[in-house]
C-alpha atoms as a printed R data frame, in Angstrom:
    type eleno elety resid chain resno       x      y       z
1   ATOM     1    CA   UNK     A     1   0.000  0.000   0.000
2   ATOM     2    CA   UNK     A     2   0.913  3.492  -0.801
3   ATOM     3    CA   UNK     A     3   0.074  6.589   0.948
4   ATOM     4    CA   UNK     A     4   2.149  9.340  -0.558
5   ATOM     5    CA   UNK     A     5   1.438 13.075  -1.472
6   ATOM     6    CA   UNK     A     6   3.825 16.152  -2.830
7   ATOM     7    CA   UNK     A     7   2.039 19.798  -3.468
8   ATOM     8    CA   UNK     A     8   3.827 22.744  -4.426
9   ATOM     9    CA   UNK     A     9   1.996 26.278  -3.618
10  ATOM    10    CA   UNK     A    10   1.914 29.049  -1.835
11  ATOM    11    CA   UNK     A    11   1.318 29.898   2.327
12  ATOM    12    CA   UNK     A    12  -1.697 31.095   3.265
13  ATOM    13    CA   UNK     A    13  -0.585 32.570   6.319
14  ATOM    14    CA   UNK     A    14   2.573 32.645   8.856
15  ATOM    15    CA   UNK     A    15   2.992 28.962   9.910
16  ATOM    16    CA   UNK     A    16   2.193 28.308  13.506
17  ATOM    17    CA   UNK     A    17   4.178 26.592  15.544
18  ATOM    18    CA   UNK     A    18   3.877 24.555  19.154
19  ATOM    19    CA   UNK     A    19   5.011 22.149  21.420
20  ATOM    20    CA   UNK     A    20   3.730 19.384  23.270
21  ATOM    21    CA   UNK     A    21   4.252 18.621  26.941
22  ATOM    22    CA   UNK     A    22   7.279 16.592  26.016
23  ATOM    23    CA   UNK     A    23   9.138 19.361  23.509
24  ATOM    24    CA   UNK     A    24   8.034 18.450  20.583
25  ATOM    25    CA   UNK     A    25   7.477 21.303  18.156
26  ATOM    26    CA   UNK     A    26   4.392 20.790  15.473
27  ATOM    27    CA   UNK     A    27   4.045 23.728  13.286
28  ATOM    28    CA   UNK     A    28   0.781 23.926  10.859
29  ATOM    29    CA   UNK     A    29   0.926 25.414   7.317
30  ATOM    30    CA   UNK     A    30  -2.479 25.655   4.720
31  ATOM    31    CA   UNK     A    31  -1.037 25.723   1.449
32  ATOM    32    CA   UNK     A    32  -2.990 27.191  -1.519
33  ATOM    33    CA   UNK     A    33  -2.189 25.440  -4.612
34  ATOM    34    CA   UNK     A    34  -3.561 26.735  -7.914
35  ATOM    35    CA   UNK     A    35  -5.184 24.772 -10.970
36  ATOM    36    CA   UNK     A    36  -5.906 26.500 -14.191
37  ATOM    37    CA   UNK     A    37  -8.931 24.799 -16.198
38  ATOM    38    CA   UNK     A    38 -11.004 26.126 -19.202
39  ATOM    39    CA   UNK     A    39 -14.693 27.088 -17.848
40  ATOM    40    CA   UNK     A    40 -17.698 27.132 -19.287
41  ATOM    41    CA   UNK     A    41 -17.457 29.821 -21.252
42  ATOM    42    CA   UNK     A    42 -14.176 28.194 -22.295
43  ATOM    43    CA   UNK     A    43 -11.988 30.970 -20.894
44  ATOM    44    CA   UNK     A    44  -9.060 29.757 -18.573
45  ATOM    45    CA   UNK     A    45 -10.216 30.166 -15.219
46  ATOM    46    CA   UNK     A    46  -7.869 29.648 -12.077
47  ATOM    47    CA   UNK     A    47  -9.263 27.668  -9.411
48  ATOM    48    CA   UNK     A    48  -7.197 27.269  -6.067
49  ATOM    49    CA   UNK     A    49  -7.164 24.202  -3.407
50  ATOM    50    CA   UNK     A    50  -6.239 24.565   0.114
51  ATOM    51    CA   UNK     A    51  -4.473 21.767   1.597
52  ATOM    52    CA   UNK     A    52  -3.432 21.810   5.925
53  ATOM    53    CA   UNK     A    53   0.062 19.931   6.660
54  ATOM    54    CA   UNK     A    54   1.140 19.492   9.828
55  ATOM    55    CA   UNK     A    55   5.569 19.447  10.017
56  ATOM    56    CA   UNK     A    56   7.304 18.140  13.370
57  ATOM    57    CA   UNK     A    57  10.390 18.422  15.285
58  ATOM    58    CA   UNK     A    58  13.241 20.211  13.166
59  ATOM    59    CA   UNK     A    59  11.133 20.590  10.732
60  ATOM    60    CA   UNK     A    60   8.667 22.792  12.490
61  ATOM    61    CA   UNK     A    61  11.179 25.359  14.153
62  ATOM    62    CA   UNK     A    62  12.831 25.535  10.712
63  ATOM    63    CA   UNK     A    63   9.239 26.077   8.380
64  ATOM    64    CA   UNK     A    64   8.315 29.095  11.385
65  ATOM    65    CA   UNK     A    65  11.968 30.398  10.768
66  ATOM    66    CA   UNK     A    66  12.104 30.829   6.945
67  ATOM    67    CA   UNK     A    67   8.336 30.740   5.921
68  ATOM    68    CA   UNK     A    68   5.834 33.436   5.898
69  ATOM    69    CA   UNK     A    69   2.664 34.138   4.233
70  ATOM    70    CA   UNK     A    70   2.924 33.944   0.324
71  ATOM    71    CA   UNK     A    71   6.548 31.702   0.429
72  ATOM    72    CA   UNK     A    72   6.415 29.288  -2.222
73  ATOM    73    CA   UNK     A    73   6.787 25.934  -0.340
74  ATOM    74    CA   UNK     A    74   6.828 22.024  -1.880
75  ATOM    75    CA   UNK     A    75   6.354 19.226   0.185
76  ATOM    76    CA   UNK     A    76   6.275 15.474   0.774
77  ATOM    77    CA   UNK     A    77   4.238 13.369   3.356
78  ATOM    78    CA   UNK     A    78   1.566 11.194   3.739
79  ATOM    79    CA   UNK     A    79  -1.845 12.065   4.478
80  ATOM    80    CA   UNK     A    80  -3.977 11.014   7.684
81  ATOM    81    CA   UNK     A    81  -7.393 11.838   8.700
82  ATOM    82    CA   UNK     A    82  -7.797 13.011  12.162
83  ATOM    83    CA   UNK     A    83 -11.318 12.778  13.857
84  ATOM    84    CA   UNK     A    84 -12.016 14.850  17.547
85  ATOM    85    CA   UNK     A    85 -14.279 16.530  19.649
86  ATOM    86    CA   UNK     A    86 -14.328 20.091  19.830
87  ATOM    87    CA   UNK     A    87 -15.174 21.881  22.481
88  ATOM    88    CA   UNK     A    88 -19.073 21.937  22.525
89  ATOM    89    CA   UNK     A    89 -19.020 18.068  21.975
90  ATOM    90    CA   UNK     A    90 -19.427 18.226  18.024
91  ATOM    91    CA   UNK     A    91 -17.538 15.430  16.118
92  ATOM    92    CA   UNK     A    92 -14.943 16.783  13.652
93  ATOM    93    CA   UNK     A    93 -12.952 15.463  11.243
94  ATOM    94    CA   UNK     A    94 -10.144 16.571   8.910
95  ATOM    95    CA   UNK     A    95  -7.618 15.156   6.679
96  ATOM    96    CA   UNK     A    96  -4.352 16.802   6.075
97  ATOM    97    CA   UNK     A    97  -0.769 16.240   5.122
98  ATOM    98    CA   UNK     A    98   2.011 14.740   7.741
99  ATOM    99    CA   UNK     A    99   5.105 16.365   6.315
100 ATOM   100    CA   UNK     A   100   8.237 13.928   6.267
101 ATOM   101    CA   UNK     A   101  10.472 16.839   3.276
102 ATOM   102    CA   UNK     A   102  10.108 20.674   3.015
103 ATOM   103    CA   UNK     A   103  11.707 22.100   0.569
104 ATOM   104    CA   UNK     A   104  11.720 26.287   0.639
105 ATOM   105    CA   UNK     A   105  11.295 27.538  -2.942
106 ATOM   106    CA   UNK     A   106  11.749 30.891  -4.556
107 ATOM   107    CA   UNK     A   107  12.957 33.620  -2.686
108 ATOM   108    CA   UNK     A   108  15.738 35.803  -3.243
109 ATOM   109    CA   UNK     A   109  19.739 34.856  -4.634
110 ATOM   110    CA   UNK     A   110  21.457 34.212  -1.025
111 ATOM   111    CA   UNK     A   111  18.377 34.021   1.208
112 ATOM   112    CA   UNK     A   112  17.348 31.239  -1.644
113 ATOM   113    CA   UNK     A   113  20.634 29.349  -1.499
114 ATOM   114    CA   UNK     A   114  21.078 29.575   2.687
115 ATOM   115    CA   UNK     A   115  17.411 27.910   2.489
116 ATOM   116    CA   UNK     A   116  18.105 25.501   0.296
117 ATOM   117    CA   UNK     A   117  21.466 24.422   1.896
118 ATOM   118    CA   UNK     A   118  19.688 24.380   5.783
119 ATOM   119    CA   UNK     A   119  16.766 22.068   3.560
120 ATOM   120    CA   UNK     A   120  19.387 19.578   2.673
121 ATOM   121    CA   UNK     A   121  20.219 19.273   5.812
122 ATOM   122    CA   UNK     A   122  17.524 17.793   7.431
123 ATOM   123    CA   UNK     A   123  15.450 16.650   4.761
124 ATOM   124    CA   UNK     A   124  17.042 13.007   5.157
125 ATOM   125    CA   UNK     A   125  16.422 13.328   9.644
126 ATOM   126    CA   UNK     A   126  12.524 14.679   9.493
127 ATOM   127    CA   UNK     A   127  11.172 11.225   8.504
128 ATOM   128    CA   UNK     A   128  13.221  9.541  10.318
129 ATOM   129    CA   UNK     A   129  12.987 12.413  13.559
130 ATOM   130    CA   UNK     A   130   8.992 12.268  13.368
131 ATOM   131    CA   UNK     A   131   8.793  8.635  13.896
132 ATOM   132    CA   UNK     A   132  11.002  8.571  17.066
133 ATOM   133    CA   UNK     A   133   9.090 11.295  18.656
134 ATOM   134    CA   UNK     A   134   5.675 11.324  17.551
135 ATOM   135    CA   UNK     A   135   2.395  9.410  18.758
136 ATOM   136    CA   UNK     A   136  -0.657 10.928  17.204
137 ATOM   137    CA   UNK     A   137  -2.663  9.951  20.118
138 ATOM   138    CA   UNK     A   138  -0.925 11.152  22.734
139 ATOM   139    CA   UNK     A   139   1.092 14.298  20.972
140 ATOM   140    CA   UNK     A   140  -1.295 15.826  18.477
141 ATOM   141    CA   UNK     A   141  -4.585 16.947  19.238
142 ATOM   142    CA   UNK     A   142  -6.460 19.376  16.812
143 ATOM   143    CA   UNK     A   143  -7.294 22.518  18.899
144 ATOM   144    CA   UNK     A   144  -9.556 24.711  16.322
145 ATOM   145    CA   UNK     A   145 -12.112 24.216  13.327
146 ATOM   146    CA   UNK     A   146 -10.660 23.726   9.991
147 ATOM   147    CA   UNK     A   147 -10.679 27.464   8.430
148 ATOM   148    CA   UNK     A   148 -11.550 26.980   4.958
């Protein structure tokens, strides 16, 4: 079985970032990803997707560090569906991506290159990083509604 996803697009807004009672840092991103499709009246039309990732550990602290809203952004992961209670008892449900590579795009000649460099290096630990410290049932707990 397979369960693998990679989006490129843009930030919605600033990441935000976390930790859990044992250290662990989770930052969220929604990433807008446009499409571009001929509509009915057979004029292009651009229609855009919003997709909510969730990065972890190194990964986190570094996404909060060099990411803002509008930073063009690819990543890798898998995606998981999450199910909770929010606060007035109703049953929620979301599904969004687990990031396991970030990889910073765009951006300006030496900002762009220190990014890419600091991406490299820990590209090949965040898989490897969020297994070791992450339990989804006892470390990640949605906390608001889905915004979109």
């Amino acid at each position: 079985m397979i369960n693998s996803v990679t989006i490129a697009g843009n930030l919605g807004q600033d990441p935000d970032i976390r930790y859990t009672q044992s250290g662990l840092a989770i930052a969220n991103l929604n990433i807008a990803v446009n499409e571009f499709a001929k509509g009915q009246n057979g004029e292009m039309e651009k229609r855009t997707h919003w997709f909510r990732a969730t990065a972890f550990g190194r990964t986190a602290e570094i996404a909060v560090e060099y990411l803002k809203k509008g930073s063009k952004v690819c990543i890798a992961g898998q995606l998981v569906q999450r199910s909770w209670q929010d606060q007035s008892g109703n049953n929620r449900s979301s599904v969004e991506i687990r990031i396991n590579q970030l990889e910073l795009l765009g951006g300006n000649g030496a900002q762009e290159s220190q990014d890419r460099s600091g991406t490299e290096a820990y590209q090949a630990s965040a898989q490897r990083q969020a297994q070791q410290h992450f339990n989804p049932d006892a470390d990640y707990v949605p906390t608001e509604d889905i915004p979109f």
